[in-house]
VMD Tcl script that draws the C-alpha trace (Angstrom):
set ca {
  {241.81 -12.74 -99.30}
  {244.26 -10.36 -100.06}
  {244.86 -12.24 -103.33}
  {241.62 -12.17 -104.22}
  {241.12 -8.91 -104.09}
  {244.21 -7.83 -105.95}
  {242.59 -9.92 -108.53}
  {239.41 -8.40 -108.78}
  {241.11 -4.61 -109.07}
  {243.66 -6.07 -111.98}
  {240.40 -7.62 -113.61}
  {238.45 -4.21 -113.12}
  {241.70 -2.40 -114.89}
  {241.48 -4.59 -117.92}
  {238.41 -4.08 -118.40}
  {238.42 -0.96 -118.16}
  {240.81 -0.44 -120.58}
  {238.95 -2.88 -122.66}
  {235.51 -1.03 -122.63}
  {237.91 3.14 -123.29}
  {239.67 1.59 -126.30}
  {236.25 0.26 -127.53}
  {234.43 3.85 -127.20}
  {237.89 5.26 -128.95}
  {237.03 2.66 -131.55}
  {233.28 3.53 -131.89}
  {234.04 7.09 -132.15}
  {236.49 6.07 -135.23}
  {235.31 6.59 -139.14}
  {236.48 3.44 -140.73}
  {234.03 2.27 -142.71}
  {234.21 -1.24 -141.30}
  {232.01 -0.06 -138.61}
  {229.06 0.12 -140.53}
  {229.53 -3.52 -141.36}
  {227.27 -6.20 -139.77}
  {228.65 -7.88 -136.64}
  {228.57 -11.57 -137.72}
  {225.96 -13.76 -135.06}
  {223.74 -10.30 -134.06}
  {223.39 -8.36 -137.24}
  {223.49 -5.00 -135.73}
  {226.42 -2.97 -136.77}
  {229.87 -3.37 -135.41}
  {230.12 0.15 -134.30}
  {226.75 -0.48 -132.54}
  {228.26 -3.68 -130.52}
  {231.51 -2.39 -129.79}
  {228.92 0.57 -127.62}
  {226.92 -1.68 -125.97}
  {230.18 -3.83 -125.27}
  {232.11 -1.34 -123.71}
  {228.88 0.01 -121.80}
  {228.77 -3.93 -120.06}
  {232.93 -3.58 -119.34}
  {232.82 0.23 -118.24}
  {229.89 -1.09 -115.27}
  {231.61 -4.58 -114.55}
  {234.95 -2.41 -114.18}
  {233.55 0.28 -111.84}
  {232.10 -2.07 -109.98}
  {235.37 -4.40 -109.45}
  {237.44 -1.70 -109.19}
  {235.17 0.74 -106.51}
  {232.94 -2.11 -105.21}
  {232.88 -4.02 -101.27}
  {231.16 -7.33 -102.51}
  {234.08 -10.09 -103.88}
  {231.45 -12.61 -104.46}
  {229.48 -10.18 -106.45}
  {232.77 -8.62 -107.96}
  {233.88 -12.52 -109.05}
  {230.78 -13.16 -110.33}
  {231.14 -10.40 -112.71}
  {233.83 -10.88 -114.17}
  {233.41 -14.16 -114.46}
  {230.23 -13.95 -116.51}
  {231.58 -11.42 -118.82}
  {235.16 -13.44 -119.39}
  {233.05 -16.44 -120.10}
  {230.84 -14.85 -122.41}
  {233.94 -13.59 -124.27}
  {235.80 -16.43 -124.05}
  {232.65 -18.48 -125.51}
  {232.06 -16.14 -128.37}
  {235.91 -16.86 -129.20}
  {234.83 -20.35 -129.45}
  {231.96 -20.23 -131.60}
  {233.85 -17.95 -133.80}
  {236.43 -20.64 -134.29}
  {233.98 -23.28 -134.31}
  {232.45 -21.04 -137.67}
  {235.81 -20.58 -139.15}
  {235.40 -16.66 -138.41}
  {238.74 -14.99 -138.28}
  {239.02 -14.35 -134.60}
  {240.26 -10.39 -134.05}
  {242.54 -9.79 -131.52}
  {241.57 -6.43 -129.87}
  {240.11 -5.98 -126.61}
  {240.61 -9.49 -125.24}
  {239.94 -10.65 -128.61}
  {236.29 -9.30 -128.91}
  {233.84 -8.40 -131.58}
  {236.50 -6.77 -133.95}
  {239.05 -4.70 -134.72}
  {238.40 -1.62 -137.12}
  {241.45 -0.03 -136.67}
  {244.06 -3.06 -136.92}
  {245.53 -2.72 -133.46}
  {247.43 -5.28 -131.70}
  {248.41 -7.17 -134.59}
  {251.15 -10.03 -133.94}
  {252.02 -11.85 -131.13}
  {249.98 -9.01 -128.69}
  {247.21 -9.82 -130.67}
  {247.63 -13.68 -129.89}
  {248.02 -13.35 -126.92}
  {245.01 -11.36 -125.56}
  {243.30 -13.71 -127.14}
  {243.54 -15.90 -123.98}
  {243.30 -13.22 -121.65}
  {239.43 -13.77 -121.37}
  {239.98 -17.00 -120.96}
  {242.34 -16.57 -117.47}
  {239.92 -14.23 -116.37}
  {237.40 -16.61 -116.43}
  {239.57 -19.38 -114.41}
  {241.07 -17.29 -112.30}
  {237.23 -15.76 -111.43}
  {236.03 -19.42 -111.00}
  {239.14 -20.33 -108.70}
  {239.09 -17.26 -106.78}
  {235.66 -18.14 -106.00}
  {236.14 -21.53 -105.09}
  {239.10 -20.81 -102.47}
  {236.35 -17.96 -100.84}
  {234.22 -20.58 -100.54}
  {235.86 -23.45 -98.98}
  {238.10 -20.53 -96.75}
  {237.63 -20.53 -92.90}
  {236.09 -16.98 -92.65}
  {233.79 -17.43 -95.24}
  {232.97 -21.12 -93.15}
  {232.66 -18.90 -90.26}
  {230.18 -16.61 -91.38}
  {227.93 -19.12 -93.25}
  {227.41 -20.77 -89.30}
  {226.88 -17.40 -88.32}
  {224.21 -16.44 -90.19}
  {222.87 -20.15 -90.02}
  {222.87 -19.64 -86.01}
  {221.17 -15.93 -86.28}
  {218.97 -17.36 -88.86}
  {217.33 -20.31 -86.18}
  {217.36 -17.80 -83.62}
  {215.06 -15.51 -85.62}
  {213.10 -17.94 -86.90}
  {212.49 -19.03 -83.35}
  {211.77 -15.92 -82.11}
  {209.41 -15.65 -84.68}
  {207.55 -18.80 -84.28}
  {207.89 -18.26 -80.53}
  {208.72 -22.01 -79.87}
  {210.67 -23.28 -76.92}
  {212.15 -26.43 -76.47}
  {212.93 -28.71 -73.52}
  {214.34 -32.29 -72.66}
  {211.92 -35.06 -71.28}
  {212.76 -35.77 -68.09}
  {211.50 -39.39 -68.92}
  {213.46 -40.37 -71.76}
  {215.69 -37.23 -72.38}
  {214.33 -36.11 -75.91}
  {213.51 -33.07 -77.30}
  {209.98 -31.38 -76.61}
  {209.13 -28.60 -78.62}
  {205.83 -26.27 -77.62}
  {204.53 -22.66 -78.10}
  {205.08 -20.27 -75.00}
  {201.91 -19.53 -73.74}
  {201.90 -23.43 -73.11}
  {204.86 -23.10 -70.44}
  {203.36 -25.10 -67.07}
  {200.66 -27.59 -69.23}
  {201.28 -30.99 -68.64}
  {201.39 -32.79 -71.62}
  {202.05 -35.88 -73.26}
  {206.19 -36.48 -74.56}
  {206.42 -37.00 -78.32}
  {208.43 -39.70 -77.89}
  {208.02 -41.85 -74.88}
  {204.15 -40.56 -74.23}
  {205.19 -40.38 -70.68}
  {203.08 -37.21 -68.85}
  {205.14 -34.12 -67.90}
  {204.84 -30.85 -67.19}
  {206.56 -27.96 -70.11}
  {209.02 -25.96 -68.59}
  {211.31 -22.93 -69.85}
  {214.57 -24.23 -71.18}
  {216.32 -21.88 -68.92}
  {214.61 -24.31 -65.69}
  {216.75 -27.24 -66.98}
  {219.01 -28.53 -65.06}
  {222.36 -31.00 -66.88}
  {223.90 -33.81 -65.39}
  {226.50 -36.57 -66.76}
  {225.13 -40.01 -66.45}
  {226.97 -41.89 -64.08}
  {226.85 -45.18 -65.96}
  {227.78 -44.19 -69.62}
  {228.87 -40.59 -68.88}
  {226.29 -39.50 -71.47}
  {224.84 -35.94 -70.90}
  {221.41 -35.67 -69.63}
  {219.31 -32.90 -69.55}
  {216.02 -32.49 -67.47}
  {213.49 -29.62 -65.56}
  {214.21 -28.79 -62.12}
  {211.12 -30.53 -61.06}
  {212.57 -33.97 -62.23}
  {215.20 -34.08 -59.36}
  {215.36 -37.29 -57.46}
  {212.91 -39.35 -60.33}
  {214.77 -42.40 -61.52}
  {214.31 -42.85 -65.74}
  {215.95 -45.13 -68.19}
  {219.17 -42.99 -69.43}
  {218.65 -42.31 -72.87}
  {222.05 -42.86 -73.90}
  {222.92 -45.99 -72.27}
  {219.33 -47.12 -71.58}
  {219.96 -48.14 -67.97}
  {218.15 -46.52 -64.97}
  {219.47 -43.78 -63.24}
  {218.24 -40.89 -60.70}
  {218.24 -37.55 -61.55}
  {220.70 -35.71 -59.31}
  {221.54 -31.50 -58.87}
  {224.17 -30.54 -60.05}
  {226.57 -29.83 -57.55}
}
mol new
graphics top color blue
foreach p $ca { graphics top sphere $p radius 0.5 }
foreach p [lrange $ca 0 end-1] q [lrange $ca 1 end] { graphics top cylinder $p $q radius 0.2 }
display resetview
């Protein structure tokens, strides 16, 4: 996690970086940045703003944020978006400008050279390196941990809601699901039809069959009532637990 996190600051810092040397470039006079940016049409000077607006808020938001998932998925989307435009720029035969992890262009002719080449692939790790650091928060045990968590508080408000309880058959050991106000009716079982009365699941009682070890659970009432186990099929009597 610690990784991951380290990640997500370095990733804010480029970008940052990225989106102040863009505004320093807007704020420049060279006449290329009155020139049309080459898929969008609007001027260069006009990109390289709205640009460095998306890198300033994806930065502040890696670099000052508490959500990693969130964080990751930021800079993911925005490295993929550059590294894609890098594509399609080759794929046109557009010279490919090197500044700013090889963005829209470079009016001022910095990072010329191997620098140059080489942030060209800098989106491109991001973007990876996002993907992967997502992946291993994923698959991790905490993360594991919490999605049960919220799956278990998520079926215990949803029962709460629904007010359902649920009990075991005493005939044939299945489950029997009914609304509160119902608790003492003696219904039909869902599955075996046999007649029985609905009880709070806190009036069950557990036992281990004594023929397949299987566990059994039943209403307090049941004691002493002999039913087909419903593990091993074979017919038992329902004993207290001792």
């Amino acid at each position: 996690m610690n990784g991951i996190k380290l990640f997500i600051r370095v990733g804010g810092g480029i970008f940052l970086a990225a989106a102040l040397i863009r505004f320093l470039i807007a704020a420049g006079t060279s006449p290329a940045l009155a020139l049309p940016e080459p898929f969008i049409g609007i001027s260069i000077r006009t990109a390289v703003l709205i640009v460095g607006g998306f890198e300033l808020v994806v930065a502040l938001f890696c670099l000052f944020g508490r959500w990693p998932r969130l964080q990751l998925g930021g800079l993911g989307l925005l490295a993929t978006v550059y590294a894609v435009y890098v594509l399609v720029l080759l794929a046109k035969g557009v010279q490919v400008q090197a500044s700013c992890l090889g963005s829209l262009t470079d009016p001022l002719q910095i990072y010329r050279g191997g620098m140059g080449f080489a942030l060209q692939f800098i989106p491109f790790g991001l973007a990876l390196g996002s993907y992967a650091a997502a992946a291993s928060l994923w698959f991790s045990s905490e993360a594991r941990t919490a999605r049960l968590a919220g799956a278990r508080q998520l079926a215990a408000r949803h029962g709460a809601t629904t007010g359902l309880l649920e009990m075991a058959c005493p005939a044939c050991g299945g489950p029997v699901k009914f609304a509160a106000p119902n608790v003492g009716l003696q219904v039909s079982c869902p599955q075996c039809h046999a007649a029985i009365t609905l009880r709070k699941p806190d009036d069950n009682l557990k036992m281990t069959c004594v023929l397949c070890g299987g566990h059994i659970e039943f209403p307090a009432h049941a004691v002493g009532q002999k039913i087909d186990c419903p593990h091993c099929a074979k017919t038992i009597t329902l004993l207290r637990p001792a």
